[in-house]
C-alpha positions in Angstrom: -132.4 3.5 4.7 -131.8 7.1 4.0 -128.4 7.7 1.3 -125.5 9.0 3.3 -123.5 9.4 0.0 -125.4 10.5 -2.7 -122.5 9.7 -5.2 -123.3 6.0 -4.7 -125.7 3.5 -4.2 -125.7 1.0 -1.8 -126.0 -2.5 -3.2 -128.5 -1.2 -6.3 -130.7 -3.2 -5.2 -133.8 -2.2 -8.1 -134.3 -4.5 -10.8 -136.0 -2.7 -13.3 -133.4 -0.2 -14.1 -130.0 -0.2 -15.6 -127.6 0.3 -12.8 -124.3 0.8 -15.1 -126.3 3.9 -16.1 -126.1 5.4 -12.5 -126.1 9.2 -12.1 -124.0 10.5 -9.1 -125.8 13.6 -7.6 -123.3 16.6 -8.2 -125.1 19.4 -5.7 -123.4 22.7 -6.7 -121.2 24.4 -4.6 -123.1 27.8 -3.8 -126.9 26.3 -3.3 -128.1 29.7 -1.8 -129.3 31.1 -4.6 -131.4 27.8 -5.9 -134.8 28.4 -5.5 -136.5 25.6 -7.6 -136.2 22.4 -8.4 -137.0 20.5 -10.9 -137.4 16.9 -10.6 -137.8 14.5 -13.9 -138.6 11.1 -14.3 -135.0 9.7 -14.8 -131.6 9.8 -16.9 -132.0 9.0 -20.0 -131.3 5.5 -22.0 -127.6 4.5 -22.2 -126.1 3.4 -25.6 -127.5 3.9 -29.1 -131.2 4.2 -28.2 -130.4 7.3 -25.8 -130.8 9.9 -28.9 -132.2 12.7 -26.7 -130.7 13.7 -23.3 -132.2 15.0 -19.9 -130.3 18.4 -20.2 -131.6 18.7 -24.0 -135.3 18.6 -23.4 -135.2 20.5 -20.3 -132.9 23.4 -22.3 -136.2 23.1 -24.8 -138.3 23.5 -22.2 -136.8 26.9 -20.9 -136.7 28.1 -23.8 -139.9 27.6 -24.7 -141.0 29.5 -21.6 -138.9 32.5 -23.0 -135.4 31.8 -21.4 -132.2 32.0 -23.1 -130.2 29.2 -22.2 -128.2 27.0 -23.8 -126.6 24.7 -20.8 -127.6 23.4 -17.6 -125.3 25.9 -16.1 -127.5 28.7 -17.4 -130.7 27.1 -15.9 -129.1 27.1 -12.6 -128.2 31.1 -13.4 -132.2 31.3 -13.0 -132.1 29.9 -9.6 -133.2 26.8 -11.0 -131.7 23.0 -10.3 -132.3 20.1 -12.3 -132.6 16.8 -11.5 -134.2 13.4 -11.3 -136.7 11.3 -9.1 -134.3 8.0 -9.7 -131.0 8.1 -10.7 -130.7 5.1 -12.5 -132.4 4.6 -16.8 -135.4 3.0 -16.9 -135.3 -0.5 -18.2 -138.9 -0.7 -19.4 -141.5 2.1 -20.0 -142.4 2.4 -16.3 -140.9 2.0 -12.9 -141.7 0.4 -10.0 -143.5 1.8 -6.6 -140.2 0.3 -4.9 -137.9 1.3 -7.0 -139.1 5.5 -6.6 -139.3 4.4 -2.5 -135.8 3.1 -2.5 -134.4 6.3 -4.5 -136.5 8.9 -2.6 -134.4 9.2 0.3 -132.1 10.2 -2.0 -134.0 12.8 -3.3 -135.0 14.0 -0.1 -131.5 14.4 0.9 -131.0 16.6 -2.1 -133.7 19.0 -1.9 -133.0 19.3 2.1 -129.7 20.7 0.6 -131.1 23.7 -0.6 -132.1 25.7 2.6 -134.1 28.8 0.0 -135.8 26.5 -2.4 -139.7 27.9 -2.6 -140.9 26.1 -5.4 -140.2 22.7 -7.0 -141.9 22.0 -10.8 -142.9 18.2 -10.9 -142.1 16.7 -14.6 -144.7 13.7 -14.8 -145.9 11.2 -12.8 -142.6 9.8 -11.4 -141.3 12.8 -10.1 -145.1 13.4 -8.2 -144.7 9.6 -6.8 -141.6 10.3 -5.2 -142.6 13.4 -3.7 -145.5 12.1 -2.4 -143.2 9.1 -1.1 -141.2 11.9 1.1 -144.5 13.9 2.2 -145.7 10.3 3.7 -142.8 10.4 5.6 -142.8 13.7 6.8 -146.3 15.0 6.9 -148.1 11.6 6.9 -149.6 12.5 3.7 -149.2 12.6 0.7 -148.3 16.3 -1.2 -150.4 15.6 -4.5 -153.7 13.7 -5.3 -152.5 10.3 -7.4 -153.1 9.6 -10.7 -151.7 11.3 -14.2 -150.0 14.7 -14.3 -152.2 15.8 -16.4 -155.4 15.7 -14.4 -153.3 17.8 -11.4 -151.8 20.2 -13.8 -152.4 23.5 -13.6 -152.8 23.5 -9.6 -150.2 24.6 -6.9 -150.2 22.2 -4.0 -148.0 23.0 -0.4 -145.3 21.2 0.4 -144.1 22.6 3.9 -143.1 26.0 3.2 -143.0 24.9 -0.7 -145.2 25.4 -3.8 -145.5 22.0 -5.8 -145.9 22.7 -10.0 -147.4 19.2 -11.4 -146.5 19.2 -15.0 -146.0 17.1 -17.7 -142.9 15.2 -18.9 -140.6 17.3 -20.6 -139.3 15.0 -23.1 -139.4 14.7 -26.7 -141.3 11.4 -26.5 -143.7 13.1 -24.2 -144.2 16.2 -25.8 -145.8 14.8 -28.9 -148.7 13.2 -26.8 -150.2 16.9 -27.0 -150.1 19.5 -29.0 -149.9 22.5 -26.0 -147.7 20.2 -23.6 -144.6 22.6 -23.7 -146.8 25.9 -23.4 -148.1 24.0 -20.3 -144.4 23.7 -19.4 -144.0 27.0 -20.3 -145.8 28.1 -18.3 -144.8 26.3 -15.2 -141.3 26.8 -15.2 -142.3 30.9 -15.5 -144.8 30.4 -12.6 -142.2 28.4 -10.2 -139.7 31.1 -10.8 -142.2 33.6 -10.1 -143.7 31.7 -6.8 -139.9 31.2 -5.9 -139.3 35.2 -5.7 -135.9 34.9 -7.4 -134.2 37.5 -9.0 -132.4 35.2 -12.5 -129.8 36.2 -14.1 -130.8 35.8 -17.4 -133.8 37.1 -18.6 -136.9 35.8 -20.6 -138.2 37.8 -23.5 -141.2 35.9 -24.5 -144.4 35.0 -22.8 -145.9 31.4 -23.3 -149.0 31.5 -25.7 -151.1 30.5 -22.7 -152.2 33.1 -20.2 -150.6 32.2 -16.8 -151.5 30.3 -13.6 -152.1 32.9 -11.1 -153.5 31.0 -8.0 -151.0 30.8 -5.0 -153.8 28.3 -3.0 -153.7 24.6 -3.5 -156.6 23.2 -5.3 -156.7 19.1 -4.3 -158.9 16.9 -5.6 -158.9 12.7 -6.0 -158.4 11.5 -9.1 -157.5 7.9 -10.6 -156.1 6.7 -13.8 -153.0 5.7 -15.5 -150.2 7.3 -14.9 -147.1 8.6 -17.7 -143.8 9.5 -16.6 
C-alpha cells in the first residue's frame, strides 16, 4: 500500500535488507525550485564496512561534471535532489523485485512532491526498476526498456511530462568497472540540468571530456542481460 509517512515504514516487511539502517525521507522545505532528481540504488552499508557514503560519491560525481560542491546542500542549490530507490542497506549485492515494489510507493510519493521536477537522472539498475515499477502503475508500462544501465545509457526516455537520464551507478565500487563511467555521469547530471531548464546557483566551469547528449526524443529499444545496481 502506498507510504503515508515517509519517515517510517510500516512493519519493514523486506528481508534482504538491513532495516536498523532505515533512511527517513527528509523532503526540503522550499521544493519549488527542484527540478531533478536523482535516484541511487540505496544507503550505503552501516558499520565498519560503510567506508564510502551516498552523499560522497554523488559530491564526486558533480564535480566531475564541473560543479563546485562540497555538500548535499550545494547540489540541491543546482535544483537538484538526491535520493534513493530503497531506503533501507542492501544486505547482499542485489535486491529483490519485491523489495524495489514494496519501497516504490515511497518513491513515488517523493517525486509527486516536487510539482517542477523536468528531469530525473537514473543511477543504475535499481533506480530504473523502481521507476519502471511506478510507470506500470501509472501508464501501464513501463518507462525504460529492462536490462543493464549500461545498454540504455545515453538515451532520454519520457516519463509523463519528464525526461528519464539512465546512467550508471555513481559509486566508488561502480566506477572502477570502466574507465569513462564518471564522464558518462558527467555528462548526465550536465544534460538533466540542462533538460530541466533551471537556472543553479552555482556554476560549473568545466565541461566533461565527452561531447554531450543532445537528443531531447526517446530512443527505446529491448534489451536483456544482467543487471548492476
Amino acid at each position: 500500500m502506498p507510504a503515508d509517512d515517509l519517515t517510517a515504514c510500516d512493519g519493514y516487511p523486506c528481508n534482504d535488507v538491513r532495516h536498523v539502517g532505515f533512511v527517513a525521507t527528509e523532503l526540503p522545505r522550499n521544493r519549488e525550485p527542484i527540478r531533478v532528481i536523482m535516484i541511487a540504488a540505496a544507503p550505503p552499508p552501516t558499520g565498519p564496512t560503510g567506508s564510502r557514503t551516498c552523499s560522497q560519491d554523488t559530491i564526486e560525481a558533480f564535480r566531475s561534471a564541473g560543479y563546485h560542491v562540497s555538500s548535499l546542500d550545494d547540489i540541491g542549490d543546482l535544483g537538484v535532489y538526491v535520493t534513493t530507490a530503497v531506503k533501507c542497506p542492501k544486505i547482499g549485492f542485489g535486491l529483490n523485485q519485491e523489495t524495489i515494489e514494496a519501497c516504490s510507493y515511497r518513491l513515488q510519493a517523493e517525486i509527486e512532491s516536487f510539482p517542477n521536477v523536468r528531469s530525473i537522472l537514473l543511477m543504475g539498475n535499481t533506480a530504473i526498476r523502481a521507476i519502471n515499477v511506478i510507470a506500470l502503475r501509472m501508464f501501464g508500462e513501463p518507462a525504460v526498456p529492462t536490462g543493464s544501465a549500461y545498454k540504455v545509457k545515453g538515451h532520454e526516455y519520457p516519463f509523463g511530462d519528464i525526461t528519464l537520464f539512465p546512467s550508471y551507478p555513481e559509486s566508488g565500487r561502480n566506477l572502477s568497472v570502466e574507465g569513462n563511467q564518471q564522464d558518462v555521469i558527467a555528462v548526465d547530471i550536465r544534460n538533466a540540468i540542462t533538460v530541466a531548464g533551471g537556472t543553479p546557483t552555482r556554476p560549473h566551469t568545466t565541461r566533461p571530456r565527452r561531447s554531450q547528449h543532445t537528443s531531447r526524443g526517446p530512443q527505446p529499444r529491448t534489451v536483456t542481460g544482467p543487471g548492476d545496481d
